[in-house]
TIVEX-467601 format. One line per 3 residues: number of its first residue (from 1); their letters; for each residue x negated, y, z of C-alpha. Coordinates in nm, 4 decimals, always signed. Example, Ala and Ser with C-alpha at 12.3 -4.5 7.8 and 13.67 -1.06 7.14 Angstrom:
<bakols>
1) AS) -1.2300,-0.4500,+0.7800 | -1.3670,-0.1060,+0.7140
</bakols>
This chain:
<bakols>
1) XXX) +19.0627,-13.7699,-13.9968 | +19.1516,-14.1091,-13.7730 | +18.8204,-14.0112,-13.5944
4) XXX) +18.9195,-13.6864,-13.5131 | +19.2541,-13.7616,-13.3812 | +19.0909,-14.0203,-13.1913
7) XXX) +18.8206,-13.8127,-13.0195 | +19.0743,-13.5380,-12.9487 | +19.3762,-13.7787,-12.7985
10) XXX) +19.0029,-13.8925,-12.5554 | +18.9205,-13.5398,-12.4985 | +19.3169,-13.4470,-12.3640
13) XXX) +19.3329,-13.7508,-12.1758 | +18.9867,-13.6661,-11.9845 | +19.0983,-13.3095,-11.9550
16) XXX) +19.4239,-13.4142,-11.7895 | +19.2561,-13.6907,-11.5620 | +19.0103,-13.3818,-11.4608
19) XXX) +19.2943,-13.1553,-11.4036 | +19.4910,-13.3908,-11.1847 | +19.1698,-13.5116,-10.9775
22) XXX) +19.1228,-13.0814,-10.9140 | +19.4940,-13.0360,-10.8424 | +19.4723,-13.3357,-10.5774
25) XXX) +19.1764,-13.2135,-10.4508 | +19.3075,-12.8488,-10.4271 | +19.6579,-13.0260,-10.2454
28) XXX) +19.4588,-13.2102,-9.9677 | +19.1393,-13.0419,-9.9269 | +18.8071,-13.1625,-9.8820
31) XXX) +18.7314,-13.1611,-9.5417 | +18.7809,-13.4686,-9.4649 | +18.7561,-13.8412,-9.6291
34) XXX) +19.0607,-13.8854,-9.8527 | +19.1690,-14.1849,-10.0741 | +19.5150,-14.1646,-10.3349
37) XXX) +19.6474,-14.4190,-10.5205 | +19.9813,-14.3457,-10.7537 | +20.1364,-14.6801,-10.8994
40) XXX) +20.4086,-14.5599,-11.1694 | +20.6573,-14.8787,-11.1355 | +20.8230,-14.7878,-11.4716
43) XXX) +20.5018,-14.7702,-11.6716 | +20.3538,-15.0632,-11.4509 | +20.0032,-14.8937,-11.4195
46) XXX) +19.8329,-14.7192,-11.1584 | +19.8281,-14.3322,-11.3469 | +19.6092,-14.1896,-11.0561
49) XXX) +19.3641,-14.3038,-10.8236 | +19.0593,-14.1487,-10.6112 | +18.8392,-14.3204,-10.3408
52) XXX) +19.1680,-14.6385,-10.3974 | +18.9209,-14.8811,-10.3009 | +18.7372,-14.7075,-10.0575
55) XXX) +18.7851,-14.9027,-9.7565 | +18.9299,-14.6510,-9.4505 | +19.0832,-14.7208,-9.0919
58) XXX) +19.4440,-14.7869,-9.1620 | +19.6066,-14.7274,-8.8663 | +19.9977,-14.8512,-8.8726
61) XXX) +20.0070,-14.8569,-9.2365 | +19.8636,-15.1922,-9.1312 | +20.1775,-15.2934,-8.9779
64) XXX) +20.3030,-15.2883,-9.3624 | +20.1063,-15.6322,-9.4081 | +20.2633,-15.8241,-9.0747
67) XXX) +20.6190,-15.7169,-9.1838 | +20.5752,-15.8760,-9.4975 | +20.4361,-16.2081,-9.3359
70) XXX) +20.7140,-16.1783,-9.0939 | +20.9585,-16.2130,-9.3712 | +20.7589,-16.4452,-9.5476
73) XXX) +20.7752,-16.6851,-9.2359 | +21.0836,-16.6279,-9.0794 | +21.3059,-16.4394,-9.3713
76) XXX) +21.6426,-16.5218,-9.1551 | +21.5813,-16.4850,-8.7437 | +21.2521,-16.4864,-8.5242
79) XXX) +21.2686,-16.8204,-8.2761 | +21.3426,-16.6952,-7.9565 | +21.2472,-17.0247,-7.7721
82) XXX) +21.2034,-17.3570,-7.7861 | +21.4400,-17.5583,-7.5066 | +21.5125,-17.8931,-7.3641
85) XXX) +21.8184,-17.9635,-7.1005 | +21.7848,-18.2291,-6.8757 | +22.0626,-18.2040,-6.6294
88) XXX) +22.1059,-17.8416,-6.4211 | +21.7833,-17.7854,-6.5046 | +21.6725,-17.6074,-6.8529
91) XXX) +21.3190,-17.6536,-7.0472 | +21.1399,-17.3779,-7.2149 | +20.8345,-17.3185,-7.4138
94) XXX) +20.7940,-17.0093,-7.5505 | +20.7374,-16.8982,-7.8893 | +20.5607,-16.5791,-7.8658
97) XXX) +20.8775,-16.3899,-7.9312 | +20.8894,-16.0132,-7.7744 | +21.2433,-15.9693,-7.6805
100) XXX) +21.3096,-16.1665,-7.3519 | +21.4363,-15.8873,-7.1309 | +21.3373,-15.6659,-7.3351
103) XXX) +21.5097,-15.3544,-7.2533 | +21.6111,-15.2975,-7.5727 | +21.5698,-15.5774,-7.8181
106) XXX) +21.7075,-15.8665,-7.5536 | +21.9418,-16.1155,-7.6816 | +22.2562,-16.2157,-7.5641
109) XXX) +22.2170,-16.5780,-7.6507 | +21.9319,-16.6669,-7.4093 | +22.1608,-16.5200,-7.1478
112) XXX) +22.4104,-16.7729,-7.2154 | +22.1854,-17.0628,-7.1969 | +21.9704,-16.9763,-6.9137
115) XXX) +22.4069,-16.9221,-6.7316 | +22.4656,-17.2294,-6.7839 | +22.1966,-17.4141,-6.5508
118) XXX) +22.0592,-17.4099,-6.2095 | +21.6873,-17.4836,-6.2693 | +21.4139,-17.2675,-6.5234
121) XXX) +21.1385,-17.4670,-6.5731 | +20.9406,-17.2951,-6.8388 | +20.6268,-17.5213,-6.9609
124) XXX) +20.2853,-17.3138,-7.0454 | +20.0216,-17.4790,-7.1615 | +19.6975,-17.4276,-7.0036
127) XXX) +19.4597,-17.4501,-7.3487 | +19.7901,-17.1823,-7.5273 | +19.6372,-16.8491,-7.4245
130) XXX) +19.5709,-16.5096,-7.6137 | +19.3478,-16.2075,-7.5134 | +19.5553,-15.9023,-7.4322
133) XXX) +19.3691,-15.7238,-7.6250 | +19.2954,-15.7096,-7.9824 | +18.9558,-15.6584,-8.1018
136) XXX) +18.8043,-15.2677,-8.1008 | +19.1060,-15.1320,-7.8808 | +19.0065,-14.8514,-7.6768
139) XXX) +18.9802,-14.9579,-7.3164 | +19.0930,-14.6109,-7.1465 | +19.4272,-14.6319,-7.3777
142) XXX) +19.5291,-14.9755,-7.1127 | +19.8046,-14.7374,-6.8842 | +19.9338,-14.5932,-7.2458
145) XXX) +20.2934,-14.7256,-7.3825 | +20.1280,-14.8103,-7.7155 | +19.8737,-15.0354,-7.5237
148) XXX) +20.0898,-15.3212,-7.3746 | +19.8977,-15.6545,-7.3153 | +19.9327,-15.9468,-7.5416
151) XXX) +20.0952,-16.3286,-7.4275 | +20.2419,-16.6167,-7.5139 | +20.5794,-16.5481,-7.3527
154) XXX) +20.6066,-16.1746,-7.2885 | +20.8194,-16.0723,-7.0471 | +21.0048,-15.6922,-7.0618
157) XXX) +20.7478,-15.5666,-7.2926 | +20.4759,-15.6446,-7.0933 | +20.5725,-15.3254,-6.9781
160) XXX) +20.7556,-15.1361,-6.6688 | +20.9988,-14.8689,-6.7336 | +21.0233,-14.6068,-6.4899
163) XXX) +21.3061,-14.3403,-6.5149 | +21.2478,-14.0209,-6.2731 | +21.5909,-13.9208,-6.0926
166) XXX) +21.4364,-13.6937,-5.8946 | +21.1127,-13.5642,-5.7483 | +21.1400,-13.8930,-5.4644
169) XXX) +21.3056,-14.1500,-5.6573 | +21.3303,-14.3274,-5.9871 | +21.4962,-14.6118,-6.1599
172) XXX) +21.2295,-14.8953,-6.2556 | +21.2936,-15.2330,-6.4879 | +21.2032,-15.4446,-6.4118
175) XXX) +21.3026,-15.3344,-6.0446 | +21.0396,-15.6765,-5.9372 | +20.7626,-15.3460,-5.9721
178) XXX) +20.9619,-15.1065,-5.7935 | +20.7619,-15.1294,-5.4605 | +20.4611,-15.1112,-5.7066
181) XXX) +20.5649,-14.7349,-5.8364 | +20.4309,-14.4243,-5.6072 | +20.4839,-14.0437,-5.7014
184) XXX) +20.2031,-13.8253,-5.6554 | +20.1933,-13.4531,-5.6399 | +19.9721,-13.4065,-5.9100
187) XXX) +19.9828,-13.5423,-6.2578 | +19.7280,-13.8774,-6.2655 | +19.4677,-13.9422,-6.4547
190) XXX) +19.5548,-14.3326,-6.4959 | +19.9300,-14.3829,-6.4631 | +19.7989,-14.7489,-6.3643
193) XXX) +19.5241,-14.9044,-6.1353 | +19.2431,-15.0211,-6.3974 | +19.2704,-15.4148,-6.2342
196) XXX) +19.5999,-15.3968,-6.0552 | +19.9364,-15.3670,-6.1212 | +20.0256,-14.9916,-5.8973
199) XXX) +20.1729,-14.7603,-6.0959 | +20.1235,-14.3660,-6.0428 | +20.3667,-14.0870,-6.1636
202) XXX) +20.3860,-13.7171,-6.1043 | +20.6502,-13.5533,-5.8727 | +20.6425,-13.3617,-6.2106
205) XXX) +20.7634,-13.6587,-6.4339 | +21.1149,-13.5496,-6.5995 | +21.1210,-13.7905,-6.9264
208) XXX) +21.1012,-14.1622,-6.8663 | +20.7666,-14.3311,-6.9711 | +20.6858,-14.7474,-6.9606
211) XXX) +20.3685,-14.8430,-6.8746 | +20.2198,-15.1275,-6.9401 | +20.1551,-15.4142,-6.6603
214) XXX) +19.8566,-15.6682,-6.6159 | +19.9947,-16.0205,-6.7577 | +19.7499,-16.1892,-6.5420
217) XXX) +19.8093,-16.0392,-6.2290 | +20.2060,-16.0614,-6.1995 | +20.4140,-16.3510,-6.0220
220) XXX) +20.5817,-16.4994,-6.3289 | +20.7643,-16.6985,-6.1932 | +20.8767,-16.4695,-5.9049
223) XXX) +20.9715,-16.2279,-6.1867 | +21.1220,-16.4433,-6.4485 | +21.3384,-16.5556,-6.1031
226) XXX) +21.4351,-16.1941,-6.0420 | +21.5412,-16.0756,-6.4009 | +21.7465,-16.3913,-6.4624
229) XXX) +21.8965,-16.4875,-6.0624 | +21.7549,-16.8625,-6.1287 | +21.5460,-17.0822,-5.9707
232) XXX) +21.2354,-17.0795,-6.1581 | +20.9363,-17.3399,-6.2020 | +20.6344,-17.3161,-6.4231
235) XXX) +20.4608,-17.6000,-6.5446 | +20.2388,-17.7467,-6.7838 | +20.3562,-17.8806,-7.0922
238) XXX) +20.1922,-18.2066,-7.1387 | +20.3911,-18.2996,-6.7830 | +20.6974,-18.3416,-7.0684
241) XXX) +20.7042,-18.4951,-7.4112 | +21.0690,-18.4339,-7.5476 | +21.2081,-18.3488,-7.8533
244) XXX) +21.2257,-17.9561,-7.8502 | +21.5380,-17.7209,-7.9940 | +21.4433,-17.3615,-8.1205
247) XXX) +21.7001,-17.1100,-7.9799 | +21.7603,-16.8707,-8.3168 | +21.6880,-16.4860,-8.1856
250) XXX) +21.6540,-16.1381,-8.3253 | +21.7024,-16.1093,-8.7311 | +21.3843,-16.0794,-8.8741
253) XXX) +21.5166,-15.7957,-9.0887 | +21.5978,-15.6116,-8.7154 | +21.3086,-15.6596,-8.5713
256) XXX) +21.0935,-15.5543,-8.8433 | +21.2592,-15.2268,-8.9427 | +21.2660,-15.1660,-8.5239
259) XXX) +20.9278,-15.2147,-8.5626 | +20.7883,-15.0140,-8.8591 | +21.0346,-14.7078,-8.7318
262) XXX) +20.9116,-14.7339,-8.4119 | +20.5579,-14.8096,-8.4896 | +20.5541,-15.0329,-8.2418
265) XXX) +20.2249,-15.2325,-8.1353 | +20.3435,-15.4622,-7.9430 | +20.5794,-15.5890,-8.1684
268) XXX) +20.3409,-15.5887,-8.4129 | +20.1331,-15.7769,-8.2136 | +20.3330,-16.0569,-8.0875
271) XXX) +20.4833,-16.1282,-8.4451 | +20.1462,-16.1781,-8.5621 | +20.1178,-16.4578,-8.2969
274) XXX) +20.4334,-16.6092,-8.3448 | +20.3989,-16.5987,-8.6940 | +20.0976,-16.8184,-8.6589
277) XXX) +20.2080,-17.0529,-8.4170 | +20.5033,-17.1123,-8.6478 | +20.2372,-17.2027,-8.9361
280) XXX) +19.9617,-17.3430,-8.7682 | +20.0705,-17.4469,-8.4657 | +19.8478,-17.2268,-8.2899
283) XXX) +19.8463,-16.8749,-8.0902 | +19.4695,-16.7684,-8.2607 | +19.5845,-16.5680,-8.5464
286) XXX) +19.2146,-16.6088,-8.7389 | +19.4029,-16.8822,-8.9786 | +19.6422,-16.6446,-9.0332
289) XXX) +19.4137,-16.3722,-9.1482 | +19.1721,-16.5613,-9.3803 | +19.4400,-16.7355,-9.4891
292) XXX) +19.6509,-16.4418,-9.5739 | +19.3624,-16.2323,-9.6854 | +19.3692,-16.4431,-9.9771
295) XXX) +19.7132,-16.4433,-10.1072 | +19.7427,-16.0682,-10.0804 | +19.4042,-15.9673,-10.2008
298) XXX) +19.2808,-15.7788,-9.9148 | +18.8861,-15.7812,-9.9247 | +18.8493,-15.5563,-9.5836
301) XXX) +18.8579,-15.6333,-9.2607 | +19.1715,-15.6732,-9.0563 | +19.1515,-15.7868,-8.6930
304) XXX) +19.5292,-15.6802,-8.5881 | +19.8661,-15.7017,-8.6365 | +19.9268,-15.3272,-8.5708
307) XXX) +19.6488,-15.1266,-8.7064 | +19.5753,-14.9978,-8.3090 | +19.2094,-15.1029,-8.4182
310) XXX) +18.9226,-14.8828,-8.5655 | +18.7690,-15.2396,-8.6383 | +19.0542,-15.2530,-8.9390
313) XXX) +18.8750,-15.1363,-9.3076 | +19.1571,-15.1026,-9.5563 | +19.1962,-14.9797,-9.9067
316) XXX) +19.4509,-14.7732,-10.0119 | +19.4824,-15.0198,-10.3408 | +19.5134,-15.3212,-10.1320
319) XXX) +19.8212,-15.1529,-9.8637 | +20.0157,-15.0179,-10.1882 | +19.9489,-15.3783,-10.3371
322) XXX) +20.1158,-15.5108,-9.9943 | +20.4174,-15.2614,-10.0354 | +20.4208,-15.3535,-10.4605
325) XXX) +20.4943,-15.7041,-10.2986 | +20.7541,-15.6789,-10.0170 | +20.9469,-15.4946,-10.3013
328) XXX) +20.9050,-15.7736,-10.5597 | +21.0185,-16.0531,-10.2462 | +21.3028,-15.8357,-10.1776
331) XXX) +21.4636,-15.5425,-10.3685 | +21.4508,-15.1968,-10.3443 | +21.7553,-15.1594,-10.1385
334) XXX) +21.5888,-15.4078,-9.8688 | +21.2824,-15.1587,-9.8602 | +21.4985,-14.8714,-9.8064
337) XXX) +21.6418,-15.0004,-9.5725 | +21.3462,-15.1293,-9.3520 | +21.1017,-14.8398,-9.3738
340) XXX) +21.0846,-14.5087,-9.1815 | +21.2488,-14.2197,-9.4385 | +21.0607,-13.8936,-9.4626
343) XXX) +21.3029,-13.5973,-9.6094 | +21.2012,-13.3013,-9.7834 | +21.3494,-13.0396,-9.9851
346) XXX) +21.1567,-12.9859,-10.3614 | +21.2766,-12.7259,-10.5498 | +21.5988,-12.7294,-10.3959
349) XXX) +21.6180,-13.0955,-10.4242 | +21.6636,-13.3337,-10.1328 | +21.4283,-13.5897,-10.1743
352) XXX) +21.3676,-13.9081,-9.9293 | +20.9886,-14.0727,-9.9298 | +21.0512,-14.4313,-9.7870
355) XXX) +20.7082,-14.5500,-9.6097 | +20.4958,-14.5925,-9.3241 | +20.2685,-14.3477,-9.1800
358) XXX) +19.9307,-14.4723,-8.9385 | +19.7754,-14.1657,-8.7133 | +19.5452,-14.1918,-8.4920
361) XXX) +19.2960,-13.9668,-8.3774 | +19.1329,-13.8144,-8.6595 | +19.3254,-14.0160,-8.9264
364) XXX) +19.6567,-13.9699,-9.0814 | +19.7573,-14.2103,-9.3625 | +20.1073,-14.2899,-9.5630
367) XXX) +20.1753,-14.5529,-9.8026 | +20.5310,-14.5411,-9.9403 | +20.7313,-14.5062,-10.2600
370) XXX) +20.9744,-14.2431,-10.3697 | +21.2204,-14.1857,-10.6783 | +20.9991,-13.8830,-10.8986
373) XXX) +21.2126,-13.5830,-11.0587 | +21.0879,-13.7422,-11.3786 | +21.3333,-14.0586,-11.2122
376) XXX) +21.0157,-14.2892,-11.2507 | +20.9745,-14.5428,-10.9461 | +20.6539,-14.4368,-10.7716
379) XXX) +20.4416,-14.6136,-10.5116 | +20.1812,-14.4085,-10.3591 | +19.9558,-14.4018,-10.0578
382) XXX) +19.6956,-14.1359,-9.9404 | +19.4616,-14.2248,-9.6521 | +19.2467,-13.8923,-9.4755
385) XXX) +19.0236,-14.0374,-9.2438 | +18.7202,-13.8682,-9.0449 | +18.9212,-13.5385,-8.9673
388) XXX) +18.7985,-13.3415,-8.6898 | +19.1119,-13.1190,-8.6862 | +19.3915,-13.3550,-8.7504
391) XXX) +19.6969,-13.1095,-8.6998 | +19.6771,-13.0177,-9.0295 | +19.6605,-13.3674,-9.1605
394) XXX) +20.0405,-13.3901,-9.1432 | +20.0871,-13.0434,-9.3845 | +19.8596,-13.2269,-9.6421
397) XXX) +20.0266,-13.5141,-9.6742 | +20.3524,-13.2881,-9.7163 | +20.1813,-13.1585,-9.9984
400) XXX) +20.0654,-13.4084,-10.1507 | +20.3867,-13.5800,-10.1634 | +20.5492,-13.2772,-10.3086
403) XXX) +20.2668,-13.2923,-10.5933 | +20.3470,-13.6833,-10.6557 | +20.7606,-13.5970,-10.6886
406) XXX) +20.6571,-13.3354,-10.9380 | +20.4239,-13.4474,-11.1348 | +20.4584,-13.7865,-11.1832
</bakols>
């Protein structure tokens, strides 16, 4: 009798794990190269999975993993410089931190201490560079918003902001590049000179755009000078050996959620680099990632902070393990909070998906977590890679959400 019980309790659990793997198949389709993994939190068990450990291309689900280091490292404020007074004249090194001048994230305090001196004199040191690139970016993406260069003391951006008034004129921050913006006729192919910093917009242009500027190539001082009316010098920092004060900057907790909503790259970017300066002293960001690989059991590769690269191999299991753990760090309310909320209506039910989404061309992926009708706490992620029509990418991962409220 105990043996018969026991085969058919194994023969309805195999029926129902065969039933589910059809339904999810039948919900996203087999086009394409899909991976699922469903983590009930109440249970504490993973109660589906397919392809989980299948490595794909993350896209900005990857930016999951440097918001969770970013809180790790800096879980009250992000250093917005370090500085040194010596007189009228103020000393800055620079931490990597995104938001000087930027248009939208700049902070009030460095205005007040750059105010209250006559002299900048910022100290870069020659052997504390970065490429402006990440590893496997697409070189003809380099006049695209999403592509803005990479440096130790960013400035804007990286990027220049043009605003069309009219078919003749526009507004441009920083206005240092206005003389460097012409309008064309006819819509350009390259809104920027491959190796020079000329910008090109269409008499056309109605919506503002940025595009980003060479680092390289710019006057830094001549533009630090003109965004903050000082008297700027740039120097080298072994000219100085001082004790150093770190100005405090953005909350970490803003930054990141400005981040992950916006799916911003850059940001991404640079608080990969500041978070490993801040730990190892150092702009290279390798220590970081074998370092970090480690603690959060990632075996694929990740070369990026924002998951821009098709060089990045993640697994489903290991970005829903990263999301398992910001939650644990934090709370639930904190994750809420910080990540992007995708509404939809179930069976007359309003029902908000908190998670990140990574697209890119050919790949649409979501990791997340979301309260089920059967009120268990769900984490979930599906990943379609390899899609050659990727329109309908975004209808499949409706569904398949819908199937993970309902079922699970």
């Amino acid at each position: 009798m105990l043996k018969k019980l026991t085969l058919l309790l194994f023969s309805s659990l195999l029926f129902s794990c065969v039933s589910l793997k059809k339904h999810y198949l039948n919900t996203v389709g087999t086009q394409n190269h899909t991976g699922a993994l469903i983590f009930n939190q109440n249970k504490g068990k993973v109660v589906f999975e397919h392809n989980s450990e299948t490595h794909f291309i993350p896209a900005s689900t990857l930016k999951l993993v440097t918001a969770l280091i970013t809180k790790q490292v800096h879980p009250d404020y992000i250093p917005l410089v370090l500085y040194n007074t010596q007189g009228d004249s103020l000393h800055l090194k620079p931490t990597g931190d995104p938001t000087l001048w930027h248009p939208k994230l700049h902070q009030n305090q460095f205005d007040s201490l750059i105010e209250a001196h006559e002299h900048l004199i910022i100290h870069l040191n020659d052997k504390e560079t970065v490429s402006p690139y990440a590893p496997g970016w697409s070189w003809d993406d380099y006049d695209r918003y999403y592509s803005a260069e990479l440096s130790i003391m960013p400035i804007a951006g990286n990027q220049v902001y043009i605003n069309p008034l009219d078919s003749l004129n526009s507004n441009v921050y920083p206005d240092f590049f206005k003389d460097n913006v012409r309008v064309e006729a006819e819509s350009p192919k390259f809104r920027r000179a491959k190796t020079k910093n000329e910008f090109v917009i269409a008499a056309s242009q109605k919506d503002s755009l940025s595009i980003p500027f060479i680092y390289n190539k710019i006057d830094l001082s001549g533009l630090i000078s003109a965004l903050g009316a000082k008297d700027v010098q740039i120097t080298t920092e072994s000219e100085m050996t001082t004790t150093w004060t770190t100005l405090k900057g953005i909350e970490s907790d803003s930054i990141i959620k400005y981040m992950l909503e916006k799916s911003d790259n850059f940001l991404a970017e640079q608080m990969l680099l500041l978070n490993s300066k801040h730990l190892y002293n150092s702009f290279e960001i390798d220590s970081l990632i074998q370092n970090q690989k480690k603690e959060l059991r990632i075996k694929g590769r990740w070369v990026d902070g924002s998951g821009l690269s098709r060089y990045n191999l993640i697994s489903p299991k290991e970005l829903t393990q990263v999301l398992i753990q910001f939650k644990k760090e934090n709370s639930l309310a904190y994750i809420q909070k910080i990540l992007p909320k995708r509404t939809l209506n179930i069976d007359n039910a309003t029902v908000h998906f908190y998670g990140k989404t990574g697209s890119m061309s050919g790949v649409y992926n979501y990791v997340g977590l979301v309260q089920t009708k059967k009120k268990n706490e769900v984490f979930l992620a599906l990943f379609q890679n390899n899609a050659l029509e990727g329109r309908v990418l975004r209808r499949r991962l409706n569904a398949y959400l819908k199937w993970v409220y309902l079922h699970f």
